[in-house]
MDAnalysis code that builds the backbone (N, CA, C; Angstrom):
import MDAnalysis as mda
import numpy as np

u = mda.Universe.empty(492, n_residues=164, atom_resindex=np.repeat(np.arange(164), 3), trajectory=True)
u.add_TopologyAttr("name", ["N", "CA", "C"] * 164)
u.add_TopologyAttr("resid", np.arange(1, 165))
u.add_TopologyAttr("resname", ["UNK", "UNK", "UNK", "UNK", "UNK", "UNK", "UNK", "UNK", "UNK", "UNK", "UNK", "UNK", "UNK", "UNK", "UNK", "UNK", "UNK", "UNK", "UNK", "UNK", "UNK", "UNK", "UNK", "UNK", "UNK", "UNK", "UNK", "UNK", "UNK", "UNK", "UNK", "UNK", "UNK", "UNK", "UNK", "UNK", "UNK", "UNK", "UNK", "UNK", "UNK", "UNK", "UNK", "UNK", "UNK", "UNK", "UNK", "UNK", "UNK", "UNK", "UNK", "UNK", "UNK", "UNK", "UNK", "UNK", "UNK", "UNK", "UNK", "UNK", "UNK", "UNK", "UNK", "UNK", "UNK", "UNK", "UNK", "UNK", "UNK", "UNK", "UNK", "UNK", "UNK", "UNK", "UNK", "UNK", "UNK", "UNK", "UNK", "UNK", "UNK", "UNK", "UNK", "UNK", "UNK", "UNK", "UNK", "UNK", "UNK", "UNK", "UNK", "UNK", "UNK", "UNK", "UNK", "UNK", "UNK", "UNK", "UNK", "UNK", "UNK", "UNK", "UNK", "UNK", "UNK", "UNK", "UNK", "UNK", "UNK", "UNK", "UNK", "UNK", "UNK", "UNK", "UNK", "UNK", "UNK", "UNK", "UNK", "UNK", "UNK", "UNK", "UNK", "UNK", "UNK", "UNK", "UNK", "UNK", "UNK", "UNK", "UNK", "UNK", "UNK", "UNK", "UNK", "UNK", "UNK", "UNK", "UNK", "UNK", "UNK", "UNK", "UNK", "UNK", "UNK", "UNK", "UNK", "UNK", "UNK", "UNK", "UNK", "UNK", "UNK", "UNK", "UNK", "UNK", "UNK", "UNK", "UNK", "UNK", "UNK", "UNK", "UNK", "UNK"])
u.atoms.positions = np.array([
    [45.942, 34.528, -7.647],
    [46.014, 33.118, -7.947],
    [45.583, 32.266, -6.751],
    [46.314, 32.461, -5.730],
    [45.852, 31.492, -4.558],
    [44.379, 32.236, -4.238],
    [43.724, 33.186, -3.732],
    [42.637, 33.884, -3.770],
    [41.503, 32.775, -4.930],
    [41.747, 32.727, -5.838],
    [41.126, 32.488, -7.412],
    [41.085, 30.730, -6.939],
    [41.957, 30.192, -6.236],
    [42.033, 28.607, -5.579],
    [41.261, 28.156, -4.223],
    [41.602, 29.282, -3.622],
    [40.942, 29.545, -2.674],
    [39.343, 29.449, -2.620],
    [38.688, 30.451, -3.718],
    [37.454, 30.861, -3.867],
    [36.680, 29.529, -4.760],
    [37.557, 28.905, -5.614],
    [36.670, 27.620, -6.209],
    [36.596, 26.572, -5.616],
    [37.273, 26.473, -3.645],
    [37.179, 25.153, -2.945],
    [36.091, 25.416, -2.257],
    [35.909, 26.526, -1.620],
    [34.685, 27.373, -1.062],
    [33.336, 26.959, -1.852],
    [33.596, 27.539, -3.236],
    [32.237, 27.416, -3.934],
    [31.948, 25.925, -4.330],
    [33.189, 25.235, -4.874],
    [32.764, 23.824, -4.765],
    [32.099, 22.994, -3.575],
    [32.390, 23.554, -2.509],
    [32.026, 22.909, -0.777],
    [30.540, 23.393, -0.521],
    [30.277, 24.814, -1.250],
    [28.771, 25.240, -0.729],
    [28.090, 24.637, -2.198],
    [28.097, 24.091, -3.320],
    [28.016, 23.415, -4.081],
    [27.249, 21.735, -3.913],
    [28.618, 21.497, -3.469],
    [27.741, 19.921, -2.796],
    [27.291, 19.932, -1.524],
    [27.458, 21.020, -0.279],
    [26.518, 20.956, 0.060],
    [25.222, 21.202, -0.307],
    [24.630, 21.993, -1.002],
    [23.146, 22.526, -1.600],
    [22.735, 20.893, -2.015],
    [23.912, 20.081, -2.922],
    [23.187, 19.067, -3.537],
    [23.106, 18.261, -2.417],
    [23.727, 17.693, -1.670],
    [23.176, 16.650, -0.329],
    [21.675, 17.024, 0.192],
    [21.800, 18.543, 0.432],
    [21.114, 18.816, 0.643],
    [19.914, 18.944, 0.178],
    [19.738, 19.104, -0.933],
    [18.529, 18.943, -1.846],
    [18.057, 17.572, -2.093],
    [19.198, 16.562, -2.152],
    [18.337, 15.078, -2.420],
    [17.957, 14.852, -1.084],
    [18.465, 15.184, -0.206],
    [17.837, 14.937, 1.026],
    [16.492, 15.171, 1.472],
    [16.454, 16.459, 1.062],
    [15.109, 16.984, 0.719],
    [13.638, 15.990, -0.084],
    [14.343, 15.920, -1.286],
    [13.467, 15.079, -1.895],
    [13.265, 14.024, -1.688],
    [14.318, 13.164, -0.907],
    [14.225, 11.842, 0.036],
    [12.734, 12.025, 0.781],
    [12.894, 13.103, 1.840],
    [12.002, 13.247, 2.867],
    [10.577, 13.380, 2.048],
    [10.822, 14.235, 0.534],
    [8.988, 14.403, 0.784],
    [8.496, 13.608, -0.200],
    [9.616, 12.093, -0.318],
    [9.018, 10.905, -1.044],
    [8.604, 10.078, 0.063],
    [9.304, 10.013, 1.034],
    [8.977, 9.336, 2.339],
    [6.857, 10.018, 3.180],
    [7.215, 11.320, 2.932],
    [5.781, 11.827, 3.206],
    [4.711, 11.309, 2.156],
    [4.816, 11.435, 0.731],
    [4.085, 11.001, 0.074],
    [3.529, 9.530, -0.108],
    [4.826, 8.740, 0.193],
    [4.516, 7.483, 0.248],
    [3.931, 7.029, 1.832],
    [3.894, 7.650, 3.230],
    [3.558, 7.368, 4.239],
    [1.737, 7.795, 4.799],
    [1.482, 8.873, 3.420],
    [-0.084, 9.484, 3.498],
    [-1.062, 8.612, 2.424],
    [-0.249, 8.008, 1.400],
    [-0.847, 6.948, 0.283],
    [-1.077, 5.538, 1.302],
    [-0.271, 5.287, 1.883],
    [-0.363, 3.941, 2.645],
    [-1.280, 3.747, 3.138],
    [-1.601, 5.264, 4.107],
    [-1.931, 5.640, 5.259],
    [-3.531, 5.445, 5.213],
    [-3.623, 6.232, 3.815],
    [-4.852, 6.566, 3.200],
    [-5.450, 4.877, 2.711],
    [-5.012, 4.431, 2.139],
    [-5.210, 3.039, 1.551],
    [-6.100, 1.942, 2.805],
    [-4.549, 1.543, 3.563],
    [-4.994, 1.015, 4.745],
    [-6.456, 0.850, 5.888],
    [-6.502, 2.473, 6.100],
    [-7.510, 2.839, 6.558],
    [-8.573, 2.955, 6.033],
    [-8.589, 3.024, 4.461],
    [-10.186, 2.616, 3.080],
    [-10.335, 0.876, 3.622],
    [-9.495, 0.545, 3.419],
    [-9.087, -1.197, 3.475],
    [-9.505, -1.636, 4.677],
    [-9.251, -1.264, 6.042],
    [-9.788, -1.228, 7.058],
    [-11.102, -1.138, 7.354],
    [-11.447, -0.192, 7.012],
    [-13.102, 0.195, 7.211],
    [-14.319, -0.433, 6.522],
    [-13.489, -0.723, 4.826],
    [-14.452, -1.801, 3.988],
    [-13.957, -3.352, 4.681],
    [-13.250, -3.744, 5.257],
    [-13.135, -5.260, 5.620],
    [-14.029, -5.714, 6.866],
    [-13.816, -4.409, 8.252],
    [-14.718, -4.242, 8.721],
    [-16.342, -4.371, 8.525],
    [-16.888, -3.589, 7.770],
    [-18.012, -3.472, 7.360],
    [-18.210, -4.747, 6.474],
    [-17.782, -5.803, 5.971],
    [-17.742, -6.676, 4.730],
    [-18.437, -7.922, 5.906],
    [-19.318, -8.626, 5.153],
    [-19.959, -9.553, 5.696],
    [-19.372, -10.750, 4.661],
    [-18.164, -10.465, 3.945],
    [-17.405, -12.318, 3.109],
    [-16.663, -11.207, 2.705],
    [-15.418, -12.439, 2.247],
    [-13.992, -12.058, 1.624],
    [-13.513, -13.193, 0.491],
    [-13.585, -13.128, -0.581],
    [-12.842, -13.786, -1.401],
    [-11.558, -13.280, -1.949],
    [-10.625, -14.056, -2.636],
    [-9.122, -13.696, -3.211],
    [-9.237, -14.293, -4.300],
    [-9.743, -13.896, -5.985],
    [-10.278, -14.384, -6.838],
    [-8.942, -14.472, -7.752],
    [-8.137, -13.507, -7.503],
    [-6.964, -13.941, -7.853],
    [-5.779, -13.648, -6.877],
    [-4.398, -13.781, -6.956],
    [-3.450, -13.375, -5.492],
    [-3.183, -12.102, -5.522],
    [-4.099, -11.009, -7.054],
    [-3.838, -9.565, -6.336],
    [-4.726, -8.871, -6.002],
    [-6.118, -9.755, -6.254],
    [-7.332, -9.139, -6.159],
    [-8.054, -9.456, -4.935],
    [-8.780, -8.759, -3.643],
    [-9.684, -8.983, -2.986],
    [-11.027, -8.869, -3.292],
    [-11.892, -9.510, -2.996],
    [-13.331, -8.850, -3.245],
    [-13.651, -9.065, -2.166],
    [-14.529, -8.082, -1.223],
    [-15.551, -8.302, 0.042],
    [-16.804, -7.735, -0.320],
    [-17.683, -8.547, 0.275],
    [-19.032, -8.077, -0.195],
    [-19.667, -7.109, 1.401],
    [-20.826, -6.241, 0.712],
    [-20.609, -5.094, 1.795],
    [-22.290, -4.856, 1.411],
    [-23.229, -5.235, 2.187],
    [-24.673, -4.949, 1.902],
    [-25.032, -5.958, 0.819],
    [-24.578, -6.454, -0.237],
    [-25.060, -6.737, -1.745],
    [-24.161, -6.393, -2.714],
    [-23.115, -5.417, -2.358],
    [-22.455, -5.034, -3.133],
    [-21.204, -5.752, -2.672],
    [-20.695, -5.308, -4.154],
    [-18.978, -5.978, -3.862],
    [-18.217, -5.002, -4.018],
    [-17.139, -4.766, -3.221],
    [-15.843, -3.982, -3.136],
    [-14.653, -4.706, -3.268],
    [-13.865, -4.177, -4.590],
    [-12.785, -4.976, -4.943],
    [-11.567, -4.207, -5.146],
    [-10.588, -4.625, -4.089],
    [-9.162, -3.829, -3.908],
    [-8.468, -5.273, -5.001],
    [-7.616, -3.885, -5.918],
    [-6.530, -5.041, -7.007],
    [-5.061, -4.256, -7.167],
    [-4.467, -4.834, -7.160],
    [-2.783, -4.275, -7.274],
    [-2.351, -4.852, -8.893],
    [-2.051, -3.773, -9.556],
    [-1.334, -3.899, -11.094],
    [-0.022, -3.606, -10.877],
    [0.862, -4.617, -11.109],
    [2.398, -4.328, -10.902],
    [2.556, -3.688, -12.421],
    [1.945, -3.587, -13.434],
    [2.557, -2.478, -14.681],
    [2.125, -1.466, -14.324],
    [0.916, -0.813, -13.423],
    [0.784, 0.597, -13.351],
    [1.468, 0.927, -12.016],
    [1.617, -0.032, -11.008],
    [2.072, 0.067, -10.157],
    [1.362, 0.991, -9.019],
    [-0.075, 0.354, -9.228],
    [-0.943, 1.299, -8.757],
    [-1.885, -0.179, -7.229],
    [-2.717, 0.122, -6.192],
    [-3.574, -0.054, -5.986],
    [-5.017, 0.561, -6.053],
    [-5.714, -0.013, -6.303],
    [-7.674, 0.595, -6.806],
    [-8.248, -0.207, -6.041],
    [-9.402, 0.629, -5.914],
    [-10.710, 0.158, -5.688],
    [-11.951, 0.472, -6.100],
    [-12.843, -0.742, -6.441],
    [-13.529, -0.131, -7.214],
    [-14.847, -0.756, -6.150],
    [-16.543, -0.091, -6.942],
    [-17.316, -0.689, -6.125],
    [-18.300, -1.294, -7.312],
    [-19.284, -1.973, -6.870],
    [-20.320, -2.632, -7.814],
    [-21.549, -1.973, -7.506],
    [-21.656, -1.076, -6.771],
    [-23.295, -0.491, -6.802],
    [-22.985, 1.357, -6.824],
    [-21.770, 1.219, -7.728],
    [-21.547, 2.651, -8.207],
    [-20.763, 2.596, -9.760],
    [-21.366, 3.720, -10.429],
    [-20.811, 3.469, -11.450],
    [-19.490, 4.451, -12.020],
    [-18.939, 4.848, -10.786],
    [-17.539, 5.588, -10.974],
    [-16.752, 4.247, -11.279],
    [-15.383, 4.685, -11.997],
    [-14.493, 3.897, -12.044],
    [-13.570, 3.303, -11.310],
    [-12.784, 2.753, -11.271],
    [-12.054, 2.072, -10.390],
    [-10.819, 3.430, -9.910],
    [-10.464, 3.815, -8.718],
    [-9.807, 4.743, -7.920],
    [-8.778, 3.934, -7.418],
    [-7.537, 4.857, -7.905],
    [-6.120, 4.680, -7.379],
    [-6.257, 5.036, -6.049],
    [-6.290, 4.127, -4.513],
    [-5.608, 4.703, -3.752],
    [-4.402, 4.508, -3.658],
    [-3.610, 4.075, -4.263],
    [-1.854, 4.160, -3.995],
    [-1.157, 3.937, -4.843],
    [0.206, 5.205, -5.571],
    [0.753, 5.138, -6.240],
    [1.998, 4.635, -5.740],
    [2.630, 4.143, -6.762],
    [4.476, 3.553, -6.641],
    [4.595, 2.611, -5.997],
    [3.486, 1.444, -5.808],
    [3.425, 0.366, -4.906],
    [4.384, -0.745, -6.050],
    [5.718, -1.123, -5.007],
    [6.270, -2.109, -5.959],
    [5.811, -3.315, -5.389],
    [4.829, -3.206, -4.402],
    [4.323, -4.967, -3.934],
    [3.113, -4.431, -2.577],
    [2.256, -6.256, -3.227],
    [1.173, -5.868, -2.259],
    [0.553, -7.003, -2.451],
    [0.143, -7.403, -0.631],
    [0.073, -8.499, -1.013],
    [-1.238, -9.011, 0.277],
    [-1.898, -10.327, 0.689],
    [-2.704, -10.177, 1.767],
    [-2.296, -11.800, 2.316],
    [-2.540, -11.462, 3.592],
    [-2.947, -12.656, 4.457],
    [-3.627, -12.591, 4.667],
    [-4.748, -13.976, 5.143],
    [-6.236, -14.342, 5.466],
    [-5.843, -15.423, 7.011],
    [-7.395, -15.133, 7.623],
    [-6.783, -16.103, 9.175],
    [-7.908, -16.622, 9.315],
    [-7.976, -17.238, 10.344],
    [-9.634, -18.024, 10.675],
    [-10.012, -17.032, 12.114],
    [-11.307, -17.559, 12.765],
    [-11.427, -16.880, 13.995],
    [-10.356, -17.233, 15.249],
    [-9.450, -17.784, 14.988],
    [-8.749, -17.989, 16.135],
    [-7.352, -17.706, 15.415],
    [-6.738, -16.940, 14.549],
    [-5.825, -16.670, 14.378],
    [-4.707, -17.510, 13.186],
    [-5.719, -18.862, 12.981],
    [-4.722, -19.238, 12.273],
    [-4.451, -19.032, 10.951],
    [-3.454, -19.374, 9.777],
    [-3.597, -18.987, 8.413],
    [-4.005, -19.712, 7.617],
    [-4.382, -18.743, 6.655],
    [-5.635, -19.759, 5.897],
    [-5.151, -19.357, 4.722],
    [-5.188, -20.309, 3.764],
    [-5.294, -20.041, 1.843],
    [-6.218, -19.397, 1.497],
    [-5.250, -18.119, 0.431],
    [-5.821, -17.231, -0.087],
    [-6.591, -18.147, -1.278],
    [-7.667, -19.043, -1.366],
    [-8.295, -19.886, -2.661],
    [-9.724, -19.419, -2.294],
    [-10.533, -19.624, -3.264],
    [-12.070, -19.908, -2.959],
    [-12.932, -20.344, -1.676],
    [-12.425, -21.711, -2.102],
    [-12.753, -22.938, -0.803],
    [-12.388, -22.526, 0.358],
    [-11.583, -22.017, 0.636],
    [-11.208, -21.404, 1.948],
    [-12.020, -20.057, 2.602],
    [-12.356, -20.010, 1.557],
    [-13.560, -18.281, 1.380],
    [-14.032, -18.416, 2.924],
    [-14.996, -19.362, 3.607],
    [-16.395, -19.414, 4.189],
    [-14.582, -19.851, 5.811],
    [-13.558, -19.672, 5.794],
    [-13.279, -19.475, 7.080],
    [-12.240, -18.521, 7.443],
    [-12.615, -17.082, 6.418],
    [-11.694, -16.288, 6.936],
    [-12.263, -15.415, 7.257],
    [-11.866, -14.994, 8.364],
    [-12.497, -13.939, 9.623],
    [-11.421, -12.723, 9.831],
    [-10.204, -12.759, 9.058],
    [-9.260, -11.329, 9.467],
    [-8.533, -11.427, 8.107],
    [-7.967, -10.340, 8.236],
    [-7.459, -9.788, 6.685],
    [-6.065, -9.002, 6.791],
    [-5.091, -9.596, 6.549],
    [-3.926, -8.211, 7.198],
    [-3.164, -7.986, 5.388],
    [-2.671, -6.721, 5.900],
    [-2.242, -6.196, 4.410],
    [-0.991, -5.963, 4.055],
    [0.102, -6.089, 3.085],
    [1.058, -5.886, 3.352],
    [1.256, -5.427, 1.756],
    [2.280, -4.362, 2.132],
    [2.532, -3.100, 0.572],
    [4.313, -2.598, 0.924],
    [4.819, -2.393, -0.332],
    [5.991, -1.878, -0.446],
    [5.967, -0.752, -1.533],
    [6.540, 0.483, -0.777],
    [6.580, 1.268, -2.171],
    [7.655, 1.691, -2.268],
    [7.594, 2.092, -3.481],
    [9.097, 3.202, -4.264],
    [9.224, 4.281, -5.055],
    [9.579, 4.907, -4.727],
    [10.120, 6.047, -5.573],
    [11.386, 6.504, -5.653],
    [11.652, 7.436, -7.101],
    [13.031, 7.862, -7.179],
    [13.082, 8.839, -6.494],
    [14.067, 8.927, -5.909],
    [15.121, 10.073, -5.098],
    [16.239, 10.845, -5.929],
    [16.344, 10.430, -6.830],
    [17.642, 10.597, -7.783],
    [18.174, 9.724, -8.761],
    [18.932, 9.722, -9.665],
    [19.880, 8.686, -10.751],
    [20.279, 7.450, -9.660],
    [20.372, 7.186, -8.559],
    [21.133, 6.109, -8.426],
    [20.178, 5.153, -7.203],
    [19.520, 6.029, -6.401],
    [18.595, 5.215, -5.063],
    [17.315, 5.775, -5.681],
    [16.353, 4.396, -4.632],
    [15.178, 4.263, -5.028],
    [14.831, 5.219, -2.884],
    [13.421, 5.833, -3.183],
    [13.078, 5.875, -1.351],
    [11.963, 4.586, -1.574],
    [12.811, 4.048, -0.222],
    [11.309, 2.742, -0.264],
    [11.378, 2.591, 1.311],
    [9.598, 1.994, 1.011],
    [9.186, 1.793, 2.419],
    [8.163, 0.610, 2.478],
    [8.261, 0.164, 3.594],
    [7.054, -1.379, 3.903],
    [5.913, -0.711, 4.854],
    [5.357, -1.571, 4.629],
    [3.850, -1.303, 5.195],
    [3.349, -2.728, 6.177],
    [3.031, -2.803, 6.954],
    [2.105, -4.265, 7.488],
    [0.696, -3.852, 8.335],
    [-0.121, -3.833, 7.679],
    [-1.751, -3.300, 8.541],
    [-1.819, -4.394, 9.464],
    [-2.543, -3.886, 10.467],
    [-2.648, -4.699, 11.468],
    [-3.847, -5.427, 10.856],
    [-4.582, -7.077, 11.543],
    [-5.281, -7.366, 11.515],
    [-6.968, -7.048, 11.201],
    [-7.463, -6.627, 9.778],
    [-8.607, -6.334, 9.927],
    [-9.550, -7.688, 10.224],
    [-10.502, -7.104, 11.063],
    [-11.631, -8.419, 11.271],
    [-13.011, -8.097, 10.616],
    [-13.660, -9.079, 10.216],
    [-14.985, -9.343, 9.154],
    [-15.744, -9.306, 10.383],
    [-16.089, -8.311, 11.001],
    [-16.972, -7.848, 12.245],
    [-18.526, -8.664, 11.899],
    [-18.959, -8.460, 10.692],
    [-20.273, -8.774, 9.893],
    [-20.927, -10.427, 9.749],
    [-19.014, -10.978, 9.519],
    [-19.268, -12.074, 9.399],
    [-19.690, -13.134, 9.832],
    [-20.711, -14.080, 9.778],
    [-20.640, -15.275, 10.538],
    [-20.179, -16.429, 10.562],
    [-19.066, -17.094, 11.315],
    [-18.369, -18.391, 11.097],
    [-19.224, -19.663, 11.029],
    [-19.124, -20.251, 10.481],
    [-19.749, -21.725, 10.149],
    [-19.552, -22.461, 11.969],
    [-20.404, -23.024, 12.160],
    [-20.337, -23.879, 13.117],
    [-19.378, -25.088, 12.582],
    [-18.434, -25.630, 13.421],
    [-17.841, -26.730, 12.818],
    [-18.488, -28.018, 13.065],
])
């Protein structure tokens, strides 16, 4: 009897440990998945803003930069909960780089740093681009794993500022 009491506090104890242990687990390789999607994103985002000779914000989830003639357009769908990009002088479809994004969003600056409206009219004085994303995923029935993102400053290397 005590043996038989004994043996179900034991097995209950190596029990919840396994489970701590296991969401823990799956914590970590939502944290990896979501830190190589970012990672990956950012650095697409980077390299086309770079290379982009104009930047418009045609709507507040859509970028377009134009790149040779062509246009490259990063858009965030909060129902798929996806970011894409797609291009205009290819006829693949638009590519998820990042899943489980619960937000995403951009700032625009002028050549000296200051902030500028994401509108049209504002188009011809933005010279940097910074990015900002939140994602999530489940870990389990009760927590979400989430994480923020802030890209550093991309600059429109290509671009030329208007003389004032």
């Amino acid at each position: 009897m005590i043996a038989t009491t004994l043996m179900a506090v034991v097995v209950s104890g190596v029990v919840s440990a396994f489970l701590l242990f296991s969401k823990g687990g799956i914590a970590m390789g939502n944290y990896e998945r979501m830190t190589s999607s970012s990672r990956a994103l950012l650095e697409t985002l980077g390299r086309d803003v770079r290379a982009a000779d104009g930047a418009t914000f045609p709507t507040a989830r859509r970028l377009a930069l134009s790149i040779g003639g062509a246009t490259v357009a990063y858009e965030f769908d909060p129902a798929k909960k996806t970011v894409t990009v797609s291009r205009s002088d290819s006829a693949a479809p638009p590519r998820a780089l990042a899943t489980s994004v619960s937000s995403f969003s951009f700032d625009a600056y002028d050549n000296k740093g200051a902030s500028v409206a994401l509108s049209s009219s504002a188009a011809n004085n933005i010279k940097m681009i910074q990015a900002r994303l939140a994602l999530a995923e489940k870990a389990g029935a009760k927590a979400d794993t989430t994480a923020e993102f802030v890209s550093p400053r991309f600059v429109l290397r290509n671009k030329a500022i208007p003389a004032p």
